[in-house]
NUNUKOL-835204 format. One record per atom (N, C-alpha, C): atom name; x, y, z. Coordinates in pm, 1 decimal, decimal comma. Atoms other than C-alpha are relative to their C-alpha. Layout:
! residues N
NODE   atom         px         py         pz
NODE     CA          X          Y          Z
...
This chain:
! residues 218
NODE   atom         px         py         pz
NODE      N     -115,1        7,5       87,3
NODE     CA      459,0     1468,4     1214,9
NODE      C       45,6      141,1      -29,9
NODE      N      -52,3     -143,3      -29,7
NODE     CA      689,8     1760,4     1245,8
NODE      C       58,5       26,5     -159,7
NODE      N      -35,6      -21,0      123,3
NODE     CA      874,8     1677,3      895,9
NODE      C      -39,2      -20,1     -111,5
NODE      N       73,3        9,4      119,7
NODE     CA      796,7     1654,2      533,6
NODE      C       58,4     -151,8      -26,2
NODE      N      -23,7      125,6      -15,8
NODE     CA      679,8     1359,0      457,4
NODE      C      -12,3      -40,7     -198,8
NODE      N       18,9       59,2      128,0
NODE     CA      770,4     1255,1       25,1
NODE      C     -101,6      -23,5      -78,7
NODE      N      103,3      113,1       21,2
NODE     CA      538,4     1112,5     -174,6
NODE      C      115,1     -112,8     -143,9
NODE      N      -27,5       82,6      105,1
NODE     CA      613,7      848,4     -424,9
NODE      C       43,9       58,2     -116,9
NODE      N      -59,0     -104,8      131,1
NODE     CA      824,3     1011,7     -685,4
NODE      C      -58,0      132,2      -52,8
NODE      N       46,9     -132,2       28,8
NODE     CA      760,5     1364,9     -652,6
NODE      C      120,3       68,1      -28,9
NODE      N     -152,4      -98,9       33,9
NODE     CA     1011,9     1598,5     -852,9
NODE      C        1,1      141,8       17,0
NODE      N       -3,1     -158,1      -29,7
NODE     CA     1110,0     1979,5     -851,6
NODE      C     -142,3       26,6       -0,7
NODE      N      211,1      -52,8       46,4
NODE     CA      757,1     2154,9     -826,3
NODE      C      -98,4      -58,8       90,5
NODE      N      109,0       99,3      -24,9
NODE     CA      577,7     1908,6     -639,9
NODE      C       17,9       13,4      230,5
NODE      N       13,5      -52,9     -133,4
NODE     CA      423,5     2075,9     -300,7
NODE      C       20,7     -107,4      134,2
NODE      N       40,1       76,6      -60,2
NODE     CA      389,3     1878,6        5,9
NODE      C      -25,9       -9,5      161,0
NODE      N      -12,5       -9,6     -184,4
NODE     CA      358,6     1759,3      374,6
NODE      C       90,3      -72,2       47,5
NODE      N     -138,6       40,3     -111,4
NODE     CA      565,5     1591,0      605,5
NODE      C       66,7      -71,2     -157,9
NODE      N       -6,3       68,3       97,9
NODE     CA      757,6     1416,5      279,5
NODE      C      -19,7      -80,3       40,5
NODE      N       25,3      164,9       10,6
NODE     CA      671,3     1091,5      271,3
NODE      C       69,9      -98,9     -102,8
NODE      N      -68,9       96,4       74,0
NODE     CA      771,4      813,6       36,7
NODE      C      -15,1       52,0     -141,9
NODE      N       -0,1        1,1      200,6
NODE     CA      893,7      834,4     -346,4
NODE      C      -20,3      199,7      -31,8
NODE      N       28,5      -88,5       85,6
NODE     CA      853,2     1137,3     -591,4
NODE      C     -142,2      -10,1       38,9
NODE      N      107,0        3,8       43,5
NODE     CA      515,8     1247,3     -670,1
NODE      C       13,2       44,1     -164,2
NODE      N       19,1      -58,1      106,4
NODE     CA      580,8     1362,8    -1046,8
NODE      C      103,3      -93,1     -132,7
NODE      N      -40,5       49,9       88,0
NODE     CA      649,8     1200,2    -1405,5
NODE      C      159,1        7,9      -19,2
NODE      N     -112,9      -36,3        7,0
NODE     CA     1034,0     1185,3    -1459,6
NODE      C       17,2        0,3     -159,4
NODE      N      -36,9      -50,3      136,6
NODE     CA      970,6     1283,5    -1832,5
NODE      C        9,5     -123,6     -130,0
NODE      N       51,9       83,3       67,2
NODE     CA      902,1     1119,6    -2139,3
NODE      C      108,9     -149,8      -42,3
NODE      N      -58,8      134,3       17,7
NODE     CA     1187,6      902,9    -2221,7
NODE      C      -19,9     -113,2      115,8
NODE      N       -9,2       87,2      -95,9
NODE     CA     1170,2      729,2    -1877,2
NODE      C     -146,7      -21,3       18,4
NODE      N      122,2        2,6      -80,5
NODE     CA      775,3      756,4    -1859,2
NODE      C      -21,5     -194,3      -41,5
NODE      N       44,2      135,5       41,5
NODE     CA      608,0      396,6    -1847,3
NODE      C     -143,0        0,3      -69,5
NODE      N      142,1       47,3      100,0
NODE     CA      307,9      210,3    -2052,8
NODE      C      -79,7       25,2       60,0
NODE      N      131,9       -1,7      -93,6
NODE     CA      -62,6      261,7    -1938,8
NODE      C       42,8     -119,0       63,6
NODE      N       14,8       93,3      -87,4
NODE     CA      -80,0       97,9    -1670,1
NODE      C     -124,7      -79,2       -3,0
NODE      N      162,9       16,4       39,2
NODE     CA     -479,3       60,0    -1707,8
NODE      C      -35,0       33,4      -73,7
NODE      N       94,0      -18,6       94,0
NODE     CA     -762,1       51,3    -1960,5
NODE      C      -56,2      147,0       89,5
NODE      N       65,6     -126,6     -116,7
NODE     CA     -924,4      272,5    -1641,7
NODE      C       80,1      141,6       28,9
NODE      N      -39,2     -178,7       -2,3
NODE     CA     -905,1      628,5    -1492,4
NODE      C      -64,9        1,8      143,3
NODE      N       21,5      -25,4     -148,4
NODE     CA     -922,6      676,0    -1107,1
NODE      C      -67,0      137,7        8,4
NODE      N       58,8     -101,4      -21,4
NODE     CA    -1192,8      903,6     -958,4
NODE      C       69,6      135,9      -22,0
NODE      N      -83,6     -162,6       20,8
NODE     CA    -1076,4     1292,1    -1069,0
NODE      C      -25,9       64,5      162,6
NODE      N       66,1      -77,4      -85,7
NODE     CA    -1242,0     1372,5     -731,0
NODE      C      -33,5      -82,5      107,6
NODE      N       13,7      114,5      -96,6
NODE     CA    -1215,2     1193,7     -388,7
NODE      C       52,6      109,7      135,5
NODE      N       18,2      -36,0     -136,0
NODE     CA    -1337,6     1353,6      -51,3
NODE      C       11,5     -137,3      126,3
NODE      N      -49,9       37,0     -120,9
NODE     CA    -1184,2     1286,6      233,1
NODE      C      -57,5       66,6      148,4
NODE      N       57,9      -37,8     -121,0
NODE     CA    -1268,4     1338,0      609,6
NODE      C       65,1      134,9       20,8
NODE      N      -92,8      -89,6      -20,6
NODE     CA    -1214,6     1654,2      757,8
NODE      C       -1,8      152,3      -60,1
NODE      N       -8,3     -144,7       93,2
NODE     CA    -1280,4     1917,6      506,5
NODE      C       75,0        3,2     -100,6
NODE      N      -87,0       16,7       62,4
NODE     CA    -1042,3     1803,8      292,6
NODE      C      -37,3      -77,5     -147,2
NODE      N      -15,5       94,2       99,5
NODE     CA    -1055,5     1635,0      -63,2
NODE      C      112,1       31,0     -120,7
NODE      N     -128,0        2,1       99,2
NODE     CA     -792,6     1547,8     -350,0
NODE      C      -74,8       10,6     -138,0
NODE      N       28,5       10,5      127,9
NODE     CA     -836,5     1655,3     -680,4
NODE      C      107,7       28,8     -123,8
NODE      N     -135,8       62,0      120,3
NODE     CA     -686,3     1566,6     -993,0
NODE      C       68,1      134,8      -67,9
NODE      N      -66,8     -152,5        6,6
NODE     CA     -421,0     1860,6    -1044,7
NODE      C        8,2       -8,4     -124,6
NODE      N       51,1      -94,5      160,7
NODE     CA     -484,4     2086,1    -1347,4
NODE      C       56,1      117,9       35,2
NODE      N      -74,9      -85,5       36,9
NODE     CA     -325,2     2354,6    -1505,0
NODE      C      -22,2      149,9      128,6
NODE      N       53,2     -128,4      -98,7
NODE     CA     -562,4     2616,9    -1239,0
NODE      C       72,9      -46,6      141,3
NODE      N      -49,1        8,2     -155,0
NODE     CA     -371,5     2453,1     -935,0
NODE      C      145,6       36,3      -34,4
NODE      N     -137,0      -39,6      -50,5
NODE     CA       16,5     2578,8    -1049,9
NODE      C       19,2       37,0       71,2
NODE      N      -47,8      -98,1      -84,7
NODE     CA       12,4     2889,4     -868,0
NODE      C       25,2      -16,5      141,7
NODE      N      -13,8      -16,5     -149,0
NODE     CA      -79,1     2784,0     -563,7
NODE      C       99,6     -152,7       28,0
NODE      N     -101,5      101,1      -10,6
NODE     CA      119,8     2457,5     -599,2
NODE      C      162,7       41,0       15,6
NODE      N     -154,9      -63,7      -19,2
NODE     CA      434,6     2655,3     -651,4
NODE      C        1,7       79,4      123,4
NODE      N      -61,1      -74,5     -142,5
NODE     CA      393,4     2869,0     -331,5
NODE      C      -29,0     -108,5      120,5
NODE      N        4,9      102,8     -114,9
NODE     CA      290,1     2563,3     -101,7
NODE      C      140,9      -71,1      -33,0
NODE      N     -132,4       62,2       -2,8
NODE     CA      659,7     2399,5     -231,5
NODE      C       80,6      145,0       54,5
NODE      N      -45,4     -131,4      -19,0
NODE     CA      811,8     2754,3     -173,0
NODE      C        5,9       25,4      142,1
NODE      N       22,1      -47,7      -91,2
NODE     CA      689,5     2798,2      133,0
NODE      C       28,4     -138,3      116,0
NODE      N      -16,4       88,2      -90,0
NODE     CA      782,8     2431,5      269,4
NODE      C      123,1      -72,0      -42,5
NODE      N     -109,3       50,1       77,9
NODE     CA     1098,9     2401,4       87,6
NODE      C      107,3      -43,9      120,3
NODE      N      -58,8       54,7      -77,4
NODE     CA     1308,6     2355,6      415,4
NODE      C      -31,3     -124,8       41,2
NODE      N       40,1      128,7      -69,2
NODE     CA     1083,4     2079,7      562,9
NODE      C        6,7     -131,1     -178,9
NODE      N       36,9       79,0      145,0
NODE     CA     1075,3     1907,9      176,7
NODE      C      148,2      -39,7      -21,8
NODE      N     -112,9       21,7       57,4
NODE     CA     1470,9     1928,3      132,1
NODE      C       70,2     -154,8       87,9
NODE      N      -86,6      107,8      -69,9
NODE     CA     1593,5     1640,7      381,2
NODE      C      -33,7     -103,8      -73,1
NODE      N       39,3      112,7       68,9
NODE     CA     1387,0     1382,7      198,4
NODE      C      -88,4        2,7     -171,8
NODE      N       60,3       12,9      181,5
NODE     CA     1309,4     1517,9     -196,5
NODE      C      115,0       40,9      -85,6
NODE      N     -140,6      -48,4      107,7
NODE     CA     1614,6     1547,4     -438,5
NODE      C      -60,3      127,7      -78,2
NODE      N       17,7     -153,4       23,7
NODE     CA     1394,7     1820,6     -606,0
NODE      C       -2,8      135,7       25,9
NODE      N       37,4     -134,7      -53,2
NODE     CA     1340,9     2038,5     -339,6
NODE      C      108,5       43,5       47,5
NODE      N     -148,2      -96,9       -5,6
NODE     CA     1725,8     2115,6     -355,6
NODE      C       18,6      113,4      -18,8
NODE      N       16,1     -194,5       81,9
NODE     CA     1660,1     2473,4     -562,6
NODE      C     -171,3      -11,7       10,6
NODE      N      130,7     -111,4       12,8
NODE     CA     1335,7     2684,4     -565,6
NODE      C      -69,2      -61,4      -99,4
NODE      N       77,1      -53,3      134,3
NODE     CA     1068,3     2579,6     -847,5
NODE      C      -17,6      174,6      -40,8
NODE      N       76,4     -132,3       87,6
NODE     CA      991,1     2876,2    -1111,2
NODE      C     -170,3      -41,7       -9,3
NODE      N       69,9      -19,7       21,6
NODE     CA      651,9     2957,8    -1139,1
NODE      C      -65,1     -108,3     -147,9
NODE      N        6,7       58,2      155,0
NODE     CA      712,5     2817,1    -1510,5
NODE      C        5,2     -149,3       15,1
NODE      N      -71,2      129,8      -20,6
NODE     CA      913,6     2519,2    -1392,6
NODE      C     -149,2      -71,5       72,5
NODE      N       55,2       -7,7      -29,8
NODE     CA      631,5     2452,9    -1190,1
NODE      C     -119,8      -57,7     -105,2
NODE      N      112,6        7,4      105,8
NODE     CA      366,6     2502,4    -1495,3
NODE      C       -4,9      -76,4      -57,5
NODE      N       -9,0      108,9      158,9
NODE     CA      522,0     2248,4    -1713,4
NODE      C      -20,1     -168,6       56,2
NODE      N       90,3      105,4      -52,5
NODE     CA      490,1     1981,0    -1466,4
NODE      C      -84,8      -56,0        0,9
NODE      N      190,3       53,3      -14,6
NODE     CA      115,1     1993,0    -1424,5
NODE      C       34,8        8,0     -103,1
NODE      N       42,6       88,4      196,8
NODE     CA      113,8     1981,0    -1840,2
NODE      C       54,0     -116,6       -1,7
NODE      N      -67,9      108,0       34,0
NODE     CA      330,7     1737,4    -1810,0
NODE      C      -70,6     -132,1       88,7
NODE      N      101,8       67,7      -49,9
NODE     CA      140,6     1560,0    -1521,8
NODE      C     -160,6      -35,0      -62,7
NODE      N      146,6      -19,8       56,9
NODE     CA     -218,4     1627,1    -1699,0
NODE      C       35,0      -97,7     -130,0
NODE      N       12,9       56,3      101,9
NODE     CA      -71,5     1454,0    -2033,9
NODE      C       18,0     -176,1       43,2
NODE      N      -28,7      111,0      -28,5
NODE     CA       61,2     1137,8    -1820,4
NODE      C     -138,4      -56,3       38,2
NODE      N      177,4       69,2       12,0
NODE     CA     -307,7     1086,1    -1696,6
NODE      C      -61,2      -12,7     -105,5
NODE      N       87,4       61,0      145,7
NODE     CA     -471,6     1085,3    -2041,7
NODE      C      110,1     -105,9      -38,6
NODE      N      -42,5      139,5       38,7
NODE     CA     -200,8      836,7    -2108,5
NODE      C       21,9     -122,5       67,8
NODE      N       22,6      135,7     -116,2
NODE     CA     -292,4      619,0    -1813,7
NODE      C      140,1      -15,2       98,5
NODE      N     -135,7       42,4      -19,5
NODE     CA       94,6      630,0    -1672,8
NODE      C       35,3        5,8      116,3
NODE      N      -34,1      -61,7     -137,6
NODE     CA       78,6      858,6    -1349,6
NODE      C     -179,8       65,5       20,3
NODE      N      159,9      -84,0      -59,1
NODE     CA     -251,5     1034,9    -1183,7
NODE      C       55,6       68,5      117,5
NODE      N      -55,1      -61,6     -101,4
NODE     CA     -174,7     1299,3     -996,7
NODE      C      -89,1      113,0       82,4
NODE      N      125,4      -43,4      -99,6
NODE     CA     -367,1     1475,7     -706,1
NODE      C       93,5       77,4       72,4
NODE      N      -14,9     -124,6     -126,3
NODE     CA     -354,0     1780,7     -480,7
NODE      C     -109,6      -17,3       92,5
NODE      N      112,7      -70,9     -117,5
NODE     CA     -522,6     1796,5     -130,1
NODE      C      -14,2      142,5       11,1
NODE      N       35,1     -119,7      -40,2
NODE     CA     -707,0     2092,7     -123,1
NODE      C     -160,8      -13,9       94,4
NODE      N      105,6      -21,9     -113,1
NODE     CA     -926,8     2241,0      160,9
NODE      C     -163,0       49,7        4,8
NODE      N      110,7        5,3       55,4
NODE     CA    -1315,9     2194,7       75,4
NODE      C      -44,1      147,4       25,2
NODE      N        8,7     -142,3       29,1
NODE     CA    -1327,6     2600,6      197,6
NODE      C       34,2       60,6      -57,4
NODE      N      -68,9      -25,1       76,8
NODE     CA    -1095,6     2701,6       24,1
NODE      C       70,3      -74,1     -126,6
NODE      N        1,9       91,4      147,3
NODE     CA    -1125,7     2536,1     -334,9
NODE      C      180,4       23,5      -72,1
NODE      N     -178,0      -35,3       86,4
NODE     CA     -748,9     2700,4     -461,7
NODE      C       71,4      -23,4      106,8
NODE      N     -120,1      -32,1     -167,7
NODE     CA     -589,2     2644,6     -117,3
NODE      C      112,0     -155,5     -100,9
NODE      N      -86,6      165,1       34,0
NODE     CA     -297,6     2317,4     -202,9
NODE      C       79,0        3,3      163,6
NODE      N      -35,4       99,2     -131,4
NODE     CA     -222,0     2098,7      142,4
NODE      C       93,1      -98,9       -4,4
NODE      N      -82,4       87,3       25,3
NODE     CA      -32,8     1878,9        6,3
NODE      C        0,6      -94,1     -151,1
NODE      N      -16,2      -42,4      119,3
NODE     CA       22,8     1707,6     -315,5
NODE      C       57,0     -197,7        6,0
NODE      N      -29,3      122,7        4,4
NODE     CA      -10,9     1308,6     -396,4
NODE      C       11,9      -88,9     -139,7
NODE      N       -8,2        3,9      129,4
NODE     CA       68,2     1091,7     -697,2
NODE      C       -9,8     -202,9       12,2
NODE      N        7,7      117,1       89,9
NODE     CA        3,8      753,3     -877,1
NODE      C       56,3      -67,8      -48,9
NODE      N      -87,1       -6,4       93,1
NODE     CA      295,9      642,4    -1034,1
NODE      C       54,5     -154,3      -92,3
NODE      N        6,5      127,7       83,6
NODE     CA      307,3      374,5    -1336,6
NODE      C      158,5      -43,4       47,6
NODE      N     -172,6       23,7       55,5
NODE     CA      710,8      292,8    -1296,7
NODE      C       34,6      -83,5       43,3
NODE      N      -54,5       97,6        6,4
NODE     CA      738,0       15,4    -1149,3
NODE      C      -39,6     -154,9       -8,5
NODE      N        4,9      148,6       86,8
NODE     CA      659,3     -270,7    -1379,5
NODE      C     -178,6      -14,9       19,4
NODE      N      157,1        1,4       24,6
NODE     CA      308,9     -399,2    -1482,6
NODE      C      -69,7      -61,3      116,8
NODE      N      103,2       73,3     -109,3
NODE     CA      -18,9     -457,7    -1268,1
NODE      C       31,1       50,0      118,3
NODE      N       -6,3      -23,9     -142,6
NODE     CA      107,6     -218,9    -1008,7
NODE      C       27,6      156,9      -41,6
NODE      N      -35,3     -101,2        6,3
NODE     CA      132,5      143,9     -906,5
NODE      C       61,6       27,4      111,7
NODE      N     -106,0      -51,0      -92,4
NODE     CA      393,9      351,9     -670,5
NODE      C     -122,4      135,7       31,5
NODE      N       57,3     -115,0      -36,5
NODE     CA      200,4      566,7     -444,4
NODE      C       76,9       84,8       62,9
NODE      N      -48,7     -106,2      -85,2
NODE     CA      341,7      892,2     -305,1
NODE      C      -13,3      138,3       46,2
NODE      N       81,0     -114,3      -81,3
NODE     CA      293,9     1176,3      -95,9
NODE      C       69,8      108,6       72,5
NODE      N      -78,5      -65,7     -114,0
NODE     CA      384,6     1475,0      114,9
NODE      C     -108,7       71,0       -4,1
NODE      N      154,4      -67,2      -75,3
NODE     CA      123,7     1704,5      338,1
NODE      C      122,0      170,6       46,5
NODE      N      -97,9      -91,0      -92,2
NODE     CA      260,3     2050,9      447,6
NODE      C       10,5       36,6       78,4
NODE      N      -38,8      -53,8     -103,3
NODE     CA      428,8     2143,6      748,4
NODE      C     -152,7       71,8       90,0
NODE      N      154,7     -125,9      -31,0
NODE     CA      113,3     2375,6      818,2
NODE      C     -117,3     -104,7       43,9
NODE      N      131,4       89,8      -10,6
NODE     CA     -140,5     2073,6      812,8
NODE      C       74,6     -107,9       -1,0
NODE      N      -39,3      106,6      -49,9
NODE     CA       60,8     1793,5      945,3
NODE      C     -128,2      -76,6      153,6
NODE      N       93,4       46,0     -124,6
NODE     CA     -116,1     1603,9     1258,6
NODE      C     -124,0       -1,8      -49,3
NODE      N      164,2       20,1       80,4
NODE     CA     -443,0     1565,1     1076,7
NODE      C      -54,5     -134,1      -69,0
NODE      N       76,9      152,6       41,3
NODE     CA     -449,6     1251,4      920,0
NODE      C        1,8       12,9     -139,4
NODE      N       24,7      -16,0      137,0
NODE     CA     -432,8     1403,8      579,3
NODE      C       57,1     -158,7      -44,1
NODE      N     -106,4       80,1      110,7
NODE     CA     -151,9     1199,9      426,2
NODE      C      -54,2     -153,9       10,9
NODE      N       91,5      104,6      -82,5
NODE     CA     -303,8      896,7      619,3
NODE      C     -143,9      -67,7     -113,3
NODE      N      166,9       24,1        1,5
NODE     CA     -686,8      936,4      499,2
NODE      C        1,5       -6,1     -189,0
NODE      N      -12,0       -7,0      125,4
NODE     CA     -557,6     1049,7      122,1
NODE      C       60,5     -151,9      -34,7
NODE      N      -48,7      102,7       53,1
NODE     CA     -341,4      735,6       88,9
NODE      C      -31,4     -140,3        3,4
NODE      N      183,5       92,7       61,3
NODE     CA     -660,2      507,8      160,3
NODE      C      -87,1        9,3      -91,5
NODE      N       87,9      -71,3       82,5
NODE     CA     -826,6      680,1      -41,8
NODE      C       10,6      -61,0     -180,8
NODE      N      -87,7      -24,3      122,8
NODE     CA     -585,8      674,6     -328,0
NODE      C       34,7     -199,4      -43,8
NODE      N        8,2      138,0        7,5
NODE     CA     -500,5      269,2     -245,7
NODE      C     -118,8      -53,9      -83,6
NODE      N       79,4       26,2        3,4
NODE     CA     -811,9      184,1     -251,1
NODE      C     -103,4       16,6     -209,5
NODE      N        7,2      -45,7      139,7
NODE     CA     -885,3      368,8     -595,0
NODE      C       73,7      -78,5      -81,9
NODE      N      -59,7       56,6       77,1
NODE     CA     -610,9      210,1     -715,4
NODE      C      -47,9     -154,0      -84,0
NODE      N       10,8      182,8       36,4
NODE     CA     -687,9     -147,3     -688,7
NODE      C     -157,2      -49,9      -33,5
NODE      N      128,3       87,0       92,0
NODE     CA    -1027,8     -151,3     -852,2
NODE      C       19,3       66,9      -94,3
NODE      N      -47,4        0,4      105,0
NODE     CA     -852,2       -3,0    -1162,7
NODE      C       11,6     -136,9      -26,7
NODE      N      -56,0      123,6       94,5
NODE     CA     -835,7     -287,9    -1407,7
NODE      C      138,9      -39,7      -33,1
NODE      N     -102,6       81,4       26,7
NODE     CA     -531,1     -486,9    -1425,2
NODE      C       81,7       70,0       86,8
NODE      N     -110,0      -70,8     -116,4
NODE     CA     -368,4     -326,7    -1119,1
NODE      C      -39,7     -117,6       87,8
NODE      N       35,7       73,2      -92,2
NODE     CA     -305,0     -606,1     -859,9
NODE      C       57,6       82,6      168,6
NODE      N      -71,4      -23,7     -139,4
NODE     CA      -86,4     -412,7     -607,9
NODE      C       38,0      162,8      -24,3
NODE      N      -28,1     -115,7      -94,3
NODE     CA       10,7      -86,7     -447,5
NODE      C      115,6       33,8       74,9
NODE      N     -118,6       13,1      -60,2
NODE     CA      350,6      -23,3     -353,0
NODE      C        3,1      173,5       54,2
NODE      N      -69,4     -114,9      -43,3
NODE     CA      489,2      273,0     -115,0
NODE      C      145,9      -31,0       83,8
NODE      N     -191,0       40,3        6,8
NODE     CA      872,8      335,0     -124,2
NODE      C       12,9      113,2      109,1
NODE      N      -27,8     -138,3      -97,9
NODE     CA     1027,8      551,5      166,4
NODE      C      155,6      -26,3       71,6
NODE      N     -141,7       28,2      -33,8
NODE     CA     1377,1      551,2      312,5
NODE      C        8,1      -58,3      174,4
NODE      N        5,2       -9,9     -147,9
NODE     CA     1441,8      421,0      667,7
NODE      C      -13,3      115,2       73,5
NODE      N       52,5      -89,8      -20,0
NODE     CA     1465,9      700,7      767,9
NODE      C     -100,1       92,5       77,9
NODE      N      128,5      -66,0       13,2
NODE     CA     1154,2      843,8      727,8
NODE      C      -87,0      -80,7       78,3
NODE      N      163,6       45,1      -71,2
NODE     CA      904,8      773,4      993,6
NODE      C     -116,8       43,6        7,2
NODE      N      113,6      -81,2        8,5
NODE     CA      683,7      988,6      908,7
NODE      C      -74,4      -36,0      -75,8
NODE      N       80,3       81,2      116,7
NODE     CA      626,2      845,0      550,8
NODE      C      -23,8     -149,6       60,1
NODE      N       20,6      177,7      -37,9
NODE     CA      670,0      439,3      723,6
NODE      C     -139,7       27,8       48,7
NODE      N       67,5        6,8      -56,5
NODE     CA      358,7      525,2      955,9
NODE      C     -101,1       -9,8      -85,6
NODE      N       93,7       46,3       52,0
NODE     CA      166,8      566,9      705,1
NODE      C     -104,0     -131,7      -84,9
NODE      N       64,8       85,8       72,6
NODE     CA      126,5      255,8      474,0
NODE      C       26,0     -140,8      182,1
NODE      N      -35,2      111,0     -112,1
NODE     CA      224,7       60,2      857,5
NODE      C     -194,0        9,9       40,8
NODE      N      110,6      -75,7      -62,7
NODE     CA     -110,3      261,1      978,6
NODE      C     -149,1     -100,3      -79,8
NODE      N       94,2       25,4       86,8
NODE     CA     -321,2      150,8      668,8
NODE      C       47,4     -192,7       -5,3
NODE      N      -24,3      143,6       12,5
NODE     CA     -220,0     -235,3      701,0
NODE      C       70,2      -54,7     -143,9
NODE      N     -123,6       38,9      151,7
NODE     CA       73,6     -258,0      339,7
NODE      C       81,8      -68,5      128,2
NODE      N     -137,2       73,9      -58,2
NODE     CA      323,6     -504,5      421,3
NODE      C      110,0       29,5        4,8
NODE      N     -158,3       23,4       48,7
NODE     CA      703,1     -451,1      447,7
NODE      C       42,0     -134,1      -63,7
NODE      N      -74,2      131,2       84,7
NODE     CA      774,7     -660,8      145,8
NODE      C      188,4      -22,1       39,5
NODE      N     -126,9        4,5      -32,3
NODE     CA     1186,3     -580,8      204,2
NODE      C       53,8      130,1      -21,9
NODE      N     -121,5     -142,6       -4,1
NODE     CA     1459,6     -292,4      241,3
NODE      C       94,6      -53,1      -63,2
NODE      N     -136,9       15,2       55,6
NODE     CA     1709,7     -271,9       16,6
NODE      C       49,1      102,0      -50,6
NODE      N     -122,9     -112,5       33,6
NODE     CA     2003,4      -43,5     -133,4
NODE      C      -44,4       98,5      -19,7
NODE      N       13,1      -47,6       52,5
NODE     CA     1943,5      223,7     -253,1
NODE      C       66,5      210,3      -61,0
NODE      N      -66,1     -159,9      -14,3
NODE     CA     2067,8      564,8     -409,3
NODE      C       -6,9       75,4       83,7
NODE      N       59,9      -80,2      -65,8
NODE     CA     2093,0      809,6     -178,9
NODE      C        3,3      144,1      -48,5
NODE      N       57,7     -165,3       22,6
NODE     CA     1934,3     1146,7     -298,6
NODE      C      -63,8      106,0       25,0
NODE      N        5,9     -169,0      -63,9
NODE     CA     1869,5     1392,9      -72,1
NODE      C       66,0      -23,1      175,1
NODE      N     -106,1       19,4     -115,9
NODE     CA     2067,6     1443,6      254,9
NODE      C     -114,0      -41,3      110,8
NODE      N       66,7      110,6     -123,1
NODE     CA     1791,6     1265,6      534,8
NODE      C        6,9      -96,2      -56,6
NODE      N       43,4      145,4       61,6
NODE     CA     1796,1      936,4      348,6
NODE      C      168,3      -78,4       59,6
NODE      N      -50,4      125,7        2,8
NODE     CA     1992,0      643,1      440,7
NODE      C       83,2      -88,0      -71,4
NODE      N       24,7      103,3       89,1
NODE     CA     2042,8      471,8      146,7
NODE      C      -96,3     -157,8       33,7
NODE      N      121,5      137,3       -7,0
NODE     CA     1807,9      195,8      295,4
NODE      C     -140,7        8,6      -50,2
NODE      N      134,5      -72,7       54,5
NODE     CA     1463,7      200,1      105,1
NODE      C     -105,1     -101,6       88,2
NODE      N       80,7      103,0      -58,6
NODE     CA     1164,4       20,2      287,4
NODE      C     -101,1       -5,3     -152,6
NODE      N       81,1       21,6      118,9
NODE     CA      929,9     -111,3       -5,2
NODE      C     -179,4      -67,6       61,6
NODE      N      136,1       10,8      -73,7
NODE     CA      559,4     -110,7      178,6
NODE      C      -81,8      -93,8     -187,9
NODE      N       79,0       59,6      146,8
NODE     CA      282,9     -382,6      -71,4
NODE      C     -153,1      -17,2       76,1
NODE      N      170,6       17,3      -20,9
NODE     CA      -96,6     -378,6      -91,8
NODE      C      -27,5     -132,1     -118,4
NODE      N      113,9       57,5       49,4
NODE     CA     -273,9     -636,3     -268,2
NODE      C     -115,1      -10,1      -46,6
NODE      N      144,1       12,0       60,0
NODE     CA     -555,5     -663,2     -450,3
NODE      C     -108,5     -122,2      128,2
């Protein structure tokens, strides 16, 4: 996968790989949603490869802001955020803002980083309470640099899987635009259904307006 692949509602700030489907990041408190769960998904989940995701904290900005920085071309066709540059700051307030949505059960949000390099960020995946109860919106992007690996792939088993032995989560949704084959392969890869495609805004110039709506099951 040559392009960036989304993740599930990821906004300004929010690093990644090929984009893939959705945002990865809270869209702020008026719009945030209810716990989703009583539970709290592993902070810490190794993956094959050398690779594992951990639950992004205030010590991963820096390098979170230069992995979006540095993949901001491959990120702009398919992330409405990665229209302008994050600040450093802009950037900072995110992860607080990400870090407070996990203690309130809403979003959980994860960086692949490279088990040699503990500060390295690979890409950059998220959790996301928003759409409606007993389910979460997964999403993702891997960067340009570490595409062809399986990351986005191995994280979003990972991350499924986590999901749905949270309490009162029955399902697993990943959103991605036609489009995007880079993000489809993945939940096609991992066996999610195409529940249906339908309308949708279009906000960033690779998109379609067609959304594919991938479903896991409990």
């Amino acid at each position: 996968m040559s392009h960036v692949m989304p993740l599930s509602g990821a906004e300004a700030g929010q690093p990644g790989q090929a984009p893939g489907p959705g945002a990865t990041e809270p869209r702020g408190a008026a719009a945030r949603p209810r716990e989703v769960s009583a539970g709290r998904p592993p902070e810490l989940l190794p993956l094959a490869g050398g690779v594992s995701l951990h639950r992004r904290a205030g010590r991963h900005a820096a390098a979170l802001n230069a992995a979006v920085l540095a993949d901001l071309d491959h990120l702009r066709p398919w992330m409405e955020w990665a229209a302008e540059a994050p600040s450093p700051e802009v950037t900072a307030e995110l992860v607080e803002a990400g870090a407070g949505a996990w203690e309130a059960g809403t979003d959980f949000m994860y960086l692949a980083c490279l088990d040699a390099a503990p500060g390295s960020v690979v890409g950059a995946f998220g959790l996301h309470g928003r759409i409606g109860p007993g389910a979460l919106e997964l999403g993702y992007w891997v960067g340009s640099g570490h595409t062809g690996r399986g990351i986005a792939t191995a994280a979003a088993r990972a991350l499924t899987a986590a999901a749905l032995e949270l309490p009162g989560v029955e399902r697993v949704e990943i959103h991605c635009d036609e489009a995007n084959g880079a993000s489809a392969a993945v939940p096609r890869k991992l066996g999610y259904r195409l529940d249906r495609v339908v309308d949708a805004a279009v906000r960033a110039p690779g998109e379609t307006g067609r959304k594919m709506i991938w479903v896991m099951e409990r």
